[in-house]
C-alpha positions as CSV (number, residue, x, y, z in Angstrom):
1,X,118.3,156.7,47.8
2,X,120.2,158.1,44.8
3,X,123.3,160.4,44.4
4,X,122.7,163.5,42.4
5,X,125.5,165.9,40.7
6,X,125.4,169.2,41.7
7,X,124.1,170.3,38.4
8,X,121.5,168.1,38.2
9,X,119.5,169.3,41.6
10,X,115.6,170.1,41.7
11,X,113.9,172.1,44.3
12,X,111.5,169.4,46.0
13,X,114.2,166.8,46.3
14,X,114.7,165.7,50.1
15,X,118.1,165.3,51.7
16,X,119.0,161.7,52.9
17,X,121.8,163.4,54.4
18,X,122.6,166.4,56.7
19,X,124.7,169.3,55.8
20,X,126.9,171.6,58.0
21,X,129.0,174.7,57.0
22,X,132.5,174.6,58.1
23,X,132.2,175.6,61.4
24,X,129.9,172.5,62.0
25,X,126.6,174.7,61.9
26,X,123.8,172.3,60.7
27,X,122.0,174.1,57.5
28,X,119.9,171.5,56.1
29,X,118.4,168.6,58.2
30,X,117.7,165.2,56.4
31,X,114.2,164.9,55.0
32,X,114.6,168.9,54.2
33,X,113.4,169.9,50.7
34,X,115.9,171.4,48.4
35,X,114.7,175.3,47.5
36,X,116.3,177.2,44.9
37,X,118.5,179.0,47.5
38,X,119.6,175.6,49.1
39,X,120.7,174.3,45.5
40,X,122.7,177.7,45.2
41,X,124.3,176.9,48.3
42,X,125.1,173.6,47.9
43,X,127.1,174.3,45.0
44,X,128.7,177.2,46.6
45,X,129.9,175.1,49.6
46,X,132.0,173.3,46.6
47,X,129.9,170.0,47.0
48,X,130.2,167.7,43.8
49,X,126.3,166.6,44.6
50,X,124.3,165.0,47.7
51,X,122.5,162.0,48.4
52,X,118.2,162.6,47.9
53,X,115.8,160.3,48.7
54,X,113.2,158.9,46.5
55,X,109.7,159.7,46.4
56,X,108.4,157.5,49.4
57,X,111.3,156.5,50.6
58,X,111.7,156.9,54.9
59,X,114.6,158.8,56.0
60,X,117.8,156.2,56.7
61,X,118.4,156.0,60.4
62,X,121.6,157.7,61.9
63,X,122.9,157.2,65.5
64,X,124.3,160.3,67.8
65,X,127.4,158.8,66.8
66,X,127.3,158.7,63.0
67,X,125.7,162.6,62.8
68,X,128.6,163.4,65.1
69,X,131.1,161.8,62.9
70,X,129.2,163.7,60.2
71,X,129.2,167.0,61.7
72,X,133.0,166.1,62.4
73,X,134.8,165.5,59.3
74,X,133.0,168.7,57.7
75,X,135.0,171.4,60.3
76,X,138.1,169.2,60.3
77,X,138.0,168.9,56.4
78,X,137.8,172.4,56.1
79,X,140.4,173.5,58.7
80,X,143.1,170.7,57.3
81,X,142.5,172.2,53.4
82,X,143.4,175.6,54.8
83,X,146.2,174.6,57.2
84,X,147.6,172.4,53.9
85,X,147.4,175.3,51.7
86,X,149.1,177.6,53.9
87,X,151.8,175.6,54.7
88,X,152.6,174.6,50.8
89,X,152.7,178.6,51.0
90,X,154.5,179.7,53.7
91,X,156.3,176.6,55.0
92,X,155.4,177.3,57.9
93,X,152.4,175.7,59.9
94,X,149.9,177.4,62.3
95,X,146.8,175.0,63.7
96,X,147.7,171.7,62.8
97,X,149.0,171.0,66.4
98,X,145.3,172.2,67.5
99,X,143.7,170.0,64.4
100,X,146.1,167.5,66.3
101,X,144.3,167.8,69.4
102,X,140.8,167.8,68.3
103,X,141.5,164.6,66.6
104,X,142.3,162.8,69.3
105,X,140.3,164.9,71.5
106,X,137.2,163.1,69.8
107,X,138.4,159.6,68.5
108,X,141.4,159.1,70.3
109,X,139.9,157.8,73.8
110,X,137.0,156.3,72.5
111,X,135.9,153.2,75.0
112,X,133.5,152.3,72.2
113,X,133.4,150.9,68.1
114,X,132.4,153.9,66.3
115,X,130.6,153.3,62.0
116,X,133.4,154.5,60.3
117,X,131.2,155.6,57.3
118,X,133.4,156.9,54.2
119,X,132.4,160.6,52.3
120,X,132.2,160.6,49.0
121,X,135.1,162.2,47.2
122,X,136.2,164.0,44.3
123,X,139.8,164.3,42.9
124,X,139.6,168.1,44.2
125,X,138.9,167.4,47.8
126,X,140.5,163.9,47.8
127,X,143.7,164.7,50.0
128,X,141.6,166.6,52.5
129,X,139.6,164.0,53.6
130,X,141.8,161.2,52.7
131,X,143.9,163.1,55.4
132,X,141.4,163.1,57.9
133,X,140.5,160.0,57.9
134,X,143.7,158.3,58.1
135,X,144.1,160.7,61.4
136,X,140.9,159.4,62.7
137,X,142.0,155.6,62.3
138,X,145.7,156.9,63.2
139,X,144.1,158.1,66.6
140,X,141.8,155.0,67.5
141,X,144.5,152.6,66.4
142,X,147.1,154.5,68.5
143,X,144.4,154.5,71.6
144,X,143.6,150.9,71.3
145,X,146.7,149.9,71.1
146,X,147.6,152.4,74.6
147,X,150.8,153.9,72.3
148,X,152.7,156.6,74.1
149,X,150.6,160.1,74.3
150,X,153.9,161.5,72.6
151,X,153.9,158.7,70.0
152,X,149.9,159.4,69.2
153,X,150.5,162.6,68.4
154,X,153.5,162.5,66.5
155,X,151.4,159.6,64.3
156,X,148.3,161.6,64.1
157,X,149.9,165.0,63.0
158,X,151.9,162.7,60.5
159,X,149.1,161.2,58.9
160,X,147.2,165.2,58.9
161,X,150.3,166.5,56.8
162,X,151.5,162.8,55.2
163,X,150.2,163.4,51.8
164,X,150.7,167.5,51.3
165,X,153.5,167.0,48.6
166,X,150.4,165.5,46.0
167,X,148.7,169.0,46.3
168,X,151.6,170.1,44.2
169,X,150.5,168.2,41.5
170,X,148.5,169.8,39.0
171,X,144.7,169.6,39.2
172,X,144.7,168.7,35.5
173,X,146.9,165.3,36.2
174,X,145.0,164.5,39.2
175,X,141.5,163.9,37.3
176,X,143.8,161.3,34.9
177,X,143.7,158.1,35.4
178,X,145.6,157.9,38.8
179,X,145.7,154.0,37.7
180,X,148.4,155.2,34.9
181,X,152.5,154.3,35.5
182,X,153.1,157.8,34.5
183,X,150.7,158.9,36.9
184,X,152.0,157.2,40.0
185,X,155.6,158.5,39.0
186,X,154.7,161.7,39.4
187,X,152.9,161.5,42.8
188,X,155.3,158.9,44.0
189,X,158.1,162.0,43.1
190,X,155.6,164.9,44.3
191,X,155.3,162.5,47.8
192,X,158.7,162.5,48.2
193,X,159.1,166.1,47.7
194,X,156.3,166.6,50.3
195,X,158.2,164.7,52.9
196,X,161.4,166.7,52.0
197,X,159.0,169.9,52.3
198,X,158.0,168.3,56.0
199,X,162.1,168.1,57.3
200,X,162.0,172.0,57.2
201,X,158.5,173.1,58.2
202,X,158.9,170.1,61.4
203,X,162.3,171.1,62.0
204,X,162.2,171.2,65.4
205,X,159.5,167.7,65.6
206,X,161.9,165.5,63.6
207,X,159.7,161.9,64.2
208,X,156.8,163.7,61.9
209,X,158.9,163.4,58.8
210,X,160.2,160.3,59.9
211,X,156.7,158.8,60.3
212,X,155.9,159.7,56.6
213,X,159.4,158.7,55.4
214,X,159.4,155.5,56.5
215,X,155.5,154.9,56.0
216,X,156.2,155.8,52.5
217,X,158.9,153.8,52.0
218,X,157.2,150.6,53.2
219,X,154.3,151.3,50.7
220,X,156.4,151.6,47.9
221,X,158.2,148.3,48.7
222,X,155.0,146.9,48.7
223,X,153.8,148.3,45.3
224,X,157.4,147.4,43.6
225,X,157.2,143.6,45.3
226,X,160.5,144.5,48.0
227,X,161.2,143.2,51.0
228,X,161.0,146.0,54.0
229,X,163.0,146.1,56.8
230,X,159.7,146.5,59.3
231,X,161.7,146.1,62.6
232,X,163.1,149.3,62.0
233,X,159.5,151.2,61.4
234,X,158.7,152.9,64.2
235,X,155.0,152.7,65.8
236,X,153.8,155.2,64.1
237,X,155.0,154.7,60.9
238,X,153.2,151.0,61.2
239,X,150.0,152.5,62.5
240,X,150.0,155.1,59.5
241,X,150.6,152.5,56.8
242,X,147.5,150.2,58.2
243,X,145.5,153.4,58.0
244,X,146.8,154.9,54.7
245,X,145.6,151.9,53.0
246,X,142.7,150.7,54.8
247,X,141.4,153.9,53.7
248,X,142.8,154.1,50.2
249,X,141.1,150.7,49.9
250,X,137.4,151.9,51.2
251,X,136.9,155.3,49.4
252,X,134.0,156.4,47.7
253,X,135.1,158.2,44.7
254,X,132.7,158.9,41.5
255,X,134.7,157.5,38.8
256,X,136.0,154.4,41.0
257,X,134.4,151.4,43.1
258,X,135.3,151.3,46.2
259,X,136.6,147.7,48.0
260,X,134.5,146.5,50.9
261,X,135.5,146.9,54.5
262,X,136.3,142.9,54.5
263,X,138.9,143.0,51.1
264,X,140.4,145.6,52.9
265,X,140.7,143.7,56.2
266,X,142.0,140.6,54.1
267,X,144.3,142.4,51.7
268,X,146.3,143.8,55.1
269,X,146.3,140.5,56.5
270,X,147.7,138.8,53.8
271,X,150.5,141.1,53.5
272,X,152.0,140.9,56.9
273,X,155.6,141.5,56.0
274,X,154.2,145.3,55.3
275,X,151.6,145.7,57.8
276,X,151.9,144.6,61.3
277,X,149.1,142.0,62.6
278,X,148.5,143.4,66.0
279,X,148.1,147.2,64.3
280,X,145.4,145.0,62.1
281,X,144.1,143.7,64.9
282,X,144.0,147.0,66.8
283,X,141.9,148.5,63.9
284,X,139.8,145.5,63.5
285,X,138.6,146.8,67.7
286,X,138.2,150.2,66.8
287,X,135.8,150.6,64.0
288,X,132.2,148.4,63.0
289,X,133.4,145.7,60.5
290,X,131.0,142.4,61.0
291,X,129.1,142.8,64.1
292,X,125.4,141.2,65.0
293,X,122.8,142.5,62.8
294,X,125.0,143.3,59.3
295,X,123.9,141.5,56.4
296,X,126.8,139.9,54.5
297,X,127.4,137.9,50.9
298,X,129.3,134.5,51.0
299,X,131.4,133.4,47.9
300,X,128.7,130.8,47.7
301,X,126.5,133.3,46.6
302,X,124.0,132.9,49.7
303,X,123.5,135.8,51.8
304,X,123.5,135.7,55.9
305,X,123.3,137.8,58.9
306,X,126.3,138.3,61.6
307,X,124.9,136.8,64.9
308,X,128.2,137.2,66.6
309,X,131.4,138.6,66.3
310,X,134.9,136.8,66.0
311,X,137.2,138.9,68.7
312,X,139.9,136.9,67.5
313,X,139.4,136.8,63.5
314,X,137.2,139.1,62.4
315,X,136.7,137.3,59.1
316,X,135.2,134.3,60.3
317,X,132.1,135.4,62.0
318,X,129.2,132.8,63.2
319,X,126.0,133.8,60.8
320,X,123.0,133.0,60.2
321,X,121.8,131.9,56.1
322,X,118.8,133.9,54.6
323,X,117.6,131.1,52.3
324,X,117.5,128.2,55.0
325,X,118.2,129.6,58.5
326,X,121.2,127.7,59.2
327,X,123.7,128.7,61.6
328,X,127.3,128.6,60.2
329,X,130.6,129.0,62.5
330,X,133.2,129.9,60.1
331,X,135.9,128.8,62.0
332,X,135.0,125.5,62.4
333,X,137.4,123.3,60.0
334,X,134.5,122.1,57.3
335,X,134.6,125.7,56.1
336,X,138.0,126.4,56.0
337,X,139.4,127.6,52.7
338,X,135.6,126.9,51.1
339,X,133.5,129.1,52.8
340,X,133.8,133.1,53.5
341,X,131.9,136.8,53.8
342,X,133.3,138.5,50.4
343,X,131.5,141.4,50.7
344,X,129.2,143.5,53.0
345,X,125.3,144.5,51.8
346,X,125.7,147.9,51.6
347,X,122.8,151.0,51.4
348,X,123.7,153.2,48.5
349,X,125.5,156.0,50.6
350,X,127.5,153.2,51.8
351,X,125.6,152.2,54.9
352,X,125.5,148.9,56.5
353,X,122.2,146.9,56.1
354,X,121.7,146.2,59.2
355,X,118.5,143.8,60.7
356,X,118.6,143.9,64.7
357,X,114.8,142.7,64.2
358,X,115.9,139.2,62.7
359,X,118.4,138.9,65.6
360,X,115.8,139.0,68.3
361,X,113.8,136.2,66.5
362,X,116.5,133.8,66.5
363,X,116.7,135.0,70.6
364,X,120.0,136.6,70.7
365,X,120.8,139.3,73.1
366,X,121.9,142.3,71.2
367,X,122.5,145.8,72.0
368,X,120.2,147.6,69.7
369,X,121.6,151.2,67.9
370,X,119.8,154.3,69.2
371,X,119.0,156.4,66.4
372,X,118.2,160.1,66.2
373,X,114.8,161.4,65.1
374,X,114.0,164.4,62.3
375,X,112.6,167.1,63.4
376,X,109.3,165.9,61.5
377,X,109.8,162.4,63.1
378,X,109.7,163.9,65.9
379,X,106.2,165.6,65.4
380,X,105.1,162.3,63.8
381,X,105.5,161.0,66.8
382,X,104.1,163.5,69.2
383,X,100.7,163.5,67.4
């Protein structure tokens, strides 16, 4: 599997991918072939490019879950750039308290762990999705932790409209390096305008611009190396600060790496005077970090399989080693402080590698991922 710019699509290619239009109306199926009209489209819909597969390559399985996911973020993306737009406009907002509701309407009474599987972005669309993710996380966090409804949705519409003052910010500054000190000033001032933007448009919801004032607040202490006052955060304000940066962290952007699900994990854990251990630990339930069947890296350099998860550190999984089939508990005390998962294998659209098939070698139990057939699967299989 490759990614491929835009400009740089043949007819032939196959999609590893789906694709929907923004009212979540599926146009391409994965395995389709690319035609001269489908390239036209693509670049049309404002895509920067797509994943293909190679030659021979099978299609990469998906579960009802991830194409939902999928299908998901592409209306909600959509509907949060033009609610964002118009309120920068108008000052005034008109869906977000339904974009509110769909959010938590899908992810926000989840009894389950969903793949949280990050889009790639490019500095056009960044806030959009940024956005929608941290709502997502806002409203499974908020749900696992059993937060007041009110509170939910105050933290979720916060984290829809948290980063609307950076639109201001001219297109031409945003593809510079966002890395640069005179960079950051500016978005650090076009945040705080945003929030002061917020006070007027939320006039009569006061905790939304609260949320992002104090979320933004407690970031920047972080970045300058301040102390924060964190018993006077509110809920949601904690909630949107673990999400903000657990998905800053994990983006896929073209010109920058992202960091893997478990230096995210440990970079909020070791900063507990910003981000609160049991919102941590409420994320750590919601989404698919290091569960039975992912293949992981030790700083060893050896690479092992999850056989079971950790419900009370996540980091310290029990695995099993590729190269001589032992079976490692990381949290017993020989391991401590020598031995740890650095990163997660990953597929190159930024899949787990999973291997359920090893699992039921070594005889464990495990609740194997149900994943959706292609139409020509399908017919494969029939015949």
């Amino acid at each position: 599997m490759i990614f491929v710019k835009k400009d740089d699509l043949k007819t032939g290619m196959r999609l590893a991918r789906p694709i929907y239009n923004k009212n979540g109306v599926l146009l391409y199926e994965r395995n389709s072939k690319l035609t001269a009209q489908g390239i036209n489209s693509i670049k049309n819909f404002g895509l920067i490019g797509i994943f293909v597969l190679e030659p021979a390559e099978p299609v990469p399985p998906m579960t009802q879950d991830d194409i939902d996911f999928e299908r998901f973020q592409t209306i909600c993306v959509f509907s949060i750039q033009e609610e964002l737009d118009k309120i920068i406009q108008t000052r005034k907002y008109s869906r977000v308290q339904s974009i509110t509701t769909n959010v938590i309407k899908n992810y926000g009474h989840l009894d389950r762990k969903i793949n949280f599987v990050q889009n790639l972005r490019s500095k056009e669309d960044y806030i959009y999705k940024h956005s929608l993710n941290v709502a997502v996380l806002c409203a499974m966090i908020a749900h696992t932790m059993k937060v007041a409804v009110s509170d939910q949705l105050e933290t979720v519409t916060a984290a829809i409209v948290h980063d609307i003052g950076k639109l201001a910010v001219s297109k031409n500054l945003m593809r510079q390096d966002t890395g640069a000190a005179e960079v950051q000033e500016t978005l650090r001032n076009a945040e705080i305008a945003g929030i002061g933007m917020l006070e007027h448009v939320f006039a009569n919801t006061p905790g939304i611009r609260r949320i992002c004032m104090q979320a933004q607040s407690n970031l920047e202490n972080l970045d300058k190396g301040r102390q924060t006052d964190s018993k006077r955060m509110s809920i949601g304000a904690k909630i949107l600060c673990v999400a903000e940066v657990y998905d800053t962290l994990t983006a896929i952007q073209l010109d920058k790496d992202p960091e893997s699900e478990v230096a995210a994990f440990k970079f909020l854990l070791n900063n507990p005077g910003y981000f609160d251990r049991q919102i941590v630990n409420a994320l750590s339930r919601s989404i698919n970090i290091l569960i039975p069947g992912i293949s992981v890296e030790l700083n060893n350099g050896d690479k092992a399989l999850v056989l079971a998860e950790n419900p009370t550190n996540i980091l310290k999984p029990l695995l099993l080693t590729f190269n001589d089939n032992r079976i490692i508990d990381l949290t017993h005390r020989a391991y401590d402080g020598h031995l740890e998962i650095v990163d997660i294998m990953k597929t190159m659209d930024n899949r787990h590698v999973m291997d359920i098939n090893m699992l039921k070698r070594q005889g464990i139990d495990v609740e194997e991922p149900v994943y959706v057939e292609t139409p020509e699967e399908a017919s494969d299989a029939e015949e």
